[in-house]
C-alpha positions in Angstrom: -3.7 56.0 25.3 -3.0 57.8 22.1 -1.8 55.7 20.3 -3.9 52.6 21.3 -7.0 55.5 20.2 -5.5 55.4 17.0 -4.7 51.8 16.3 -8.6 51.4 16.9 -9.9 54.5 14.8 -7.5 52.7 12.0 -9.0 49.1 12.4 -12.8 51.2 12.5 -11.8 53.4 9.5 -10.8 50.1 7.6 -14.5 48.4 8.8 -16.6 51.5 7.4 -14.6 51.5 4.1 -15.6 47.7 3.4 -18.7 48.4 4.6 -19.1 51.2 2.1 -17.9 49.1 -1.0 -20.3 46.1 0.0 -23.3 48.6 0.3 -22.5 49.4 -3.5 -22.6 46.2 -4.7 -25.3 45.2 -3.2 -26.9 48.3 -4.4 -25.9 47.6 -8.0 -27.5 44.1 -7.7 -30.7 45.3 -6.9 -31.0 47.1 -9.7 -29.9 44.7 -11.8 -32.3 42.6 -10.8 -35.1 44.7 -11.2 -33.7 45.3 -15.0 -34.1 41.3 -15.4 -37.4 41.0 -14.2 -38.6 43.6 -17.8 -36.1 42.3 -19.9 -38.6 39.3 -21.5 -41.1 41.0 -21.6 -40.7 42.3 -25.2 -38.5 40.9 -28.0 -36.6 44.6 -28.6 -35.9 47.2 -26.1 -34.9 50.6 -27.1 -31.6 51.9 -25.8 -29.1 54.3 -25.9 -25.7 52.5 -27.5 -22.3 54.5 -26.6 -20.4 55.1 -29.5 -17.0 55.8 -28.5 -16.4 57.7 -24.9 -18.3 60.7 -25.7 -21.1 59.9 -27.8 -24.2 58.2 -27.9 -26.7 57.0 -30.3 -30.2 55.4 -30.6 -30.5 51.6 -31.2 -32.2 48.4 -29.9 -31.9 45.5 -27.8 -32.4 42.2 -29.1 -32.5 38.6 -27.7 -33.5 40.0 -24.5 -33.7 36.4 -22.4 -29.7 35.5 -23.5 -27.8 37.0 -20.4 -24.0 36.8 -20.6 -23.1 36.2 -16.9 -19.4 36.9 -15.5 -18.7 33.8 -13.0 -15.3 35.0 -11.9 -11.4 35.0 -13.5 -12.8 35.9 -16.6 -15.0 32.9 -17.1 -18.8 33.8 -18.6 -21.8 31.5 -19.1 -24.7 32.7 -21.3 -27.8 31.9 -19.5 -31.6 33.4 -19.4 -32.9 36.0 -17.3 -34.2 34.0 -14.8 -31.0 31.8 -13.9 -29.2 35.3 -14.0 -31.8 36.4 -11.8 -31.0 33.5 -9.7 -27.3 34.0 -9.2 -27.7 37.6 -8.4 -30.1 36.5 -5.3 -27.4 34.8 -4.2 -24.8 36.9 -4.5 -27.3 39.5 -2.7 -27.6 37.0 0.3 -23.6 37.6 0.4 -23.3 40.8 0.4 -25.6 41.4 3.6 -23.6 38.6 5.1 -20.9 40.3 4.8 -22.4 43.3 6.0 -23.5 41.4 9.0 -20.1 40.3 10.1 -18.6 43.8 9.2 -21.1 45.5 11.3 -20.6 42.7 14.5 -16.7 43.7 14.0 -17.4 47.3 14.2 -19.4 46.6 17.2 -16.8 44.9 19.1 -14.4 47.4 17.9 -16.4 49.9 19.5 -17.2 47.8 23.0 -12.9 47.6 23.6 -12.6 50.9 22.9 -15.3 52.2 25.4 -14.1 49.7 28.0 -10.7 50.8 27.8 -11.3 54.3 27.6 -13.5 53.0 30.9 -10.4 51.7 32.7 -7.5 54.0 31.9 -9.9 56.8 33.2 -10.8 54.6 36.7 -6.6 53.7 36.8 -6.1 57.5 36.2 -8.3 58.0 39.7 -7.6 55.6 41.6 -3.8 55.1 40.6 -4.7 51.2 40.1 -6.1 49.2 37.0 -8.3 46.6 37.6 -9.2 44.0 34.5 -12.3 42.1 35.3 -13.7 39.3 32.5 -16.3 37.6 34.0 -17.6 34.8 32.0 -20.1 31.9 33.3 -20.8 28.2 31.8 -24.0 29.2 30.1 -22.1 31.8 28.5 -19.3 29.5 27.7 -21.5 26.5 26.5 -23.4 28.9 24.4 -19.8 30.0 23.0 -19.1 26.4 22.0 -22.2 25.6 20.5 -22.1 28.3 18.4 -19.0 27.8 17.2 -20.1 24.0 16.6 -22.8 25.7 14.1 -20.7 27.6 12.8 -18.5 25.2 11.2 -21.0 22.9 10.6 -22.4 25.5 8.2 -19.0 26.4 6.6 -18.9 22.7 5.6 -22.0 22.6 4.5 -21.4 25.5 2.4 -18.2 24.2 1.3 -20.5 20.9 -0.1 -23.3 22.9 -1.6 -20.7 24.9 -4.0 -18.7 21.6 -5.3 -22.2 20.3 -5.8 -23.3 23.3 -8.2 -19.5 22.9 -9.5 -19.0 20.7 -13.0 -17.6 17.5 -12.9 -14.9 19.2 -15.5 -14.1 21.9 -12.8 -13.8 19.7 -10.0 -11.3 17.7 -12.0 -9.3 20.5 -12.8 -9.3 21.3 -9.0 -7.8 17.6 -8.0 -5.4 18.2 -10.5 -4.3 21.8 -9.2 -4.2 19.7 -5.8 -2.3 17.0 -6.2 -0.1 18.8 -8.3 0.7 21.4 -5.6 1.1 18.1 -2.9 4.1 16.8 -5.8 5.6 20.1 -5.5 5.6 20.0 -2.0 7.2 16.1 -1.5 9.8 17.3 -3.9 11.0 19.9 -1.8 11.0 17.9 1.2 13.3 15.2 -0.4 15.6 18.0 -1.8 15.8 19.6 2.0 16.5 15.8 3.2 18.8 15.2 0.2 20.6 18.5 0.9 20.9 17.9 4.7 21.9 14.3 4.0 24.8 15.3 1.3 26.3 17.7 4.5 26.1 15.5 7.1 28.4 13.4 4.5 30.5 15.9 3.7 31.5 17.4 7.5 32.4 13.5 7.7 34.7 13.0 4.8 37.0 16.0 6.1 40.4 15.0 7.5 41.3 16.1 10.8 43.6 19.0 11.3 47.1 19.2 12.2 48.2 20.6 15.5 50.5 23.4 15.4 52.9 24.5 17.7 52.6 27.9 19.4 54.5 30.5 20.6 54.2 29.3 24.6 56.0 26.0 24.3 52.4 24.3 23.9 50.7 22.5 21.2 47.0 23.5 20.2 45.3 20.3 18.9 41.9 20.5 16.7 39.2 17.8 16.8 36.5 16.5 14.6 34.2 18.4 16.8 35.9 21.6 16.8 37.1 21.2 20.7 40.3 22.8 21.3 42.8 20.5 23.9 46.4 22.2 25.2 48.6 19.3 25.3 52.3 20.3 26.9 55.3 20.3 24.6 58.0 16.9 24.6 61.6 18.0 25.4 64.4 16.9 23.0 65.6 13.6 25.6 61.7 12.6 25.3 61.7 13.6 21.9 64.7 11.5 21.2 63.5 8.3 23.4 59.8 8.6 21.5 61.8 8.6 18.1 64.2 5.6 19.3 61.2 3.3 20.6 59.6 4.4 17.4 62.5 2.7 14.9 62.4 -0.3 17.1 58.8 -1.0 16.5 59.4 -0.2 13.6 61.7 -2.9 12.7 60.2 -6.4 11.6 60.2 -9.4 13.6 63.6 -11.9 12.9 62.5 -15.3 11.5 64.0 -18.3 13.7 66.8 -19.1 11.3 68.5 -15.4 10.9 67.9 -15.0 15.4 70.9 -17.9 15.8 73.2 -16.3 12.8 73.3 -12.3 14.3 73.8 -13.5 17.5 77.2 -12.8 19.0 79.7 -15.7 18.9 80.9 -17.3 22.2 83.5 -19.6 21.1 87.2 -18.9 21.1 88.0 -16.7 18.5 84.6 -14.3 18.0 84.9 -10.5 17.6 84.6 -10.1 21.8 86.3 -12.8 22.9 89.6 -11.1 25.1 91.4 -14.1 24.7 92.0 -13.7 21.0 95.4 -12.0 20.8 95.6 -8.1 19.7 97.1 -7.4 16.1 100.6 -6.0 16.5 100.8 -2.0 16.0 102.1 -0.8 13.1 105.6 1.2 12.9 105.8 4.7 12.5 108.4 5.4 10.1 108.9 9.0 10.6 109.4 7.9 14.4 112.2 5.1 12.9 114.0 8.1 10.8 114.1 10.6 13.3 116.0 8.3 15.8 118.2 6.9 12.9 119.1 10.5 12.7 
């Protein structure tokens, strides 16, 4: 409960402080505004002219209808007292709106606050806490069509400034605009450009080798990064593998070499057992050790 008390003296503390700086400019305006309203009516006012920071002197005010009016990031217009008078109505009208919806936001600040003050105490009671919202449709339709109003008037708002707006400002505002929408479609194709370039690049990469471990088993990596335990080949399967492998290896004979590396049949071929044996040779250390 503490803390929630002080989350919401925050948020009120933060309300009262705007509201406190919007009550001086709107103060500030007012008497501006009442300074306008004498300034034409003589040609020279009398006025006290600050010479430095400490220091004043006597001296006059002269073209009393040119007003030099701020419009905002250090832009001015020079105008007459009754346009400047004009702009500071408005800017008046502002200020109490804003005022307005500080004021409702402090109101509803303060409403939680009392309602949940309101429960925790009830809860603390009756060791239960019971949340009731109760909201009919003439309170919802009313809701909604405020809402409706609300934005219709934000648009029309929205319209009525780019009307008072030069046709040179609102140029330099499509231009900030479509500017900022370039910037935007060139990031998008670099992020597409950048995803596209490594989606290309996980492709291109070879596939690794599988290496041997220590259990008798073979660890084989994928494209995909899964990880398959394929049993090791003994040496006679090994051996067979690399013996079918040479084979297939081997090209095709044409026709004409199959009949020549064929093994004779007739009499007198390499395995033919009717060809007669050379005769052995004679040892002749066997031939002088008998002699002897």
């Amino acid at each position: 409960m503490a803390s929630v008390k002080q989350e919401y003296d925050k948020a009120y503390e933060t309300i009262a402080e705007k509201t406190r700086t919007l009550e001086l400019f709107r103060d500030d305006y007012k008497i501006l505004k009442n300074r306008l309203k004498t300034l034409p009516d003589k040609i020279e006012h009398e006025a006290l002219v600050p010479l430095g920071s400490k220091a004043l002197g006597f001296g006059k005010v002269i073209h009393t209808n040119e007003i030099l009016c701020m419009l905002g990031d250090s832009w001015f217009m020079e105008c007459s007292s009754k346009t400047a008078m004009e702009i500071v109505d408005r800017r008046i009208k502002k200020c109490n709106k804003h005022l307005e919806e500080q004021q409702q936001e402090a109101d509803r600040l303060e409403n939680w606050k009392s309602s949940l003050t309101k429960l925790i105490v009830e809860s603390m009671e009756n060791d239960s806490l019971e949340i009731v919202e109760e909201v009919n449709d003439d309170d919802y339709g009313r809701m909604a069509e405020e809402h409706r109003e609300n934005v219709k008037r934000h648009h029309v708002n929205i319209a009525k400034e780019r009307s008072e707006k030069s046709p040179e400002e609102l140029q330099e505002e499509n231009e900030k605009f479509w500017a900022r929408l370039e910037e935007l479609e060139l990031e998008e194709e670099m992020m597409q450009a950048e995803k596209e370039y490594a989606k290309r690049k996980k492709a291109s990469e070879p596939a690794k080798v599988s290496k041997p471990s220590r259990s008798g088993k073979s660890v084989t990596f994928s494209d995909q990064n899964e990880v398959r335990i394929i049993p090791k080949e003994t040496k006679q399967e090994a051996k067979y593998s690399d013996i079918v492998k040479i084979r297939n290896d081997q090209p095709a004979p044409a026709e004409n070499e199959e009949a020549s590396e064929k093994p004779s049949t007739s009499r007198g071929g390499p395995f033919d057992p009717r060809v007669d044996a050379a005769p052995p040779k004679k040892n002749s250390l066997f031939k002088q050790r008998r002699q002897q």
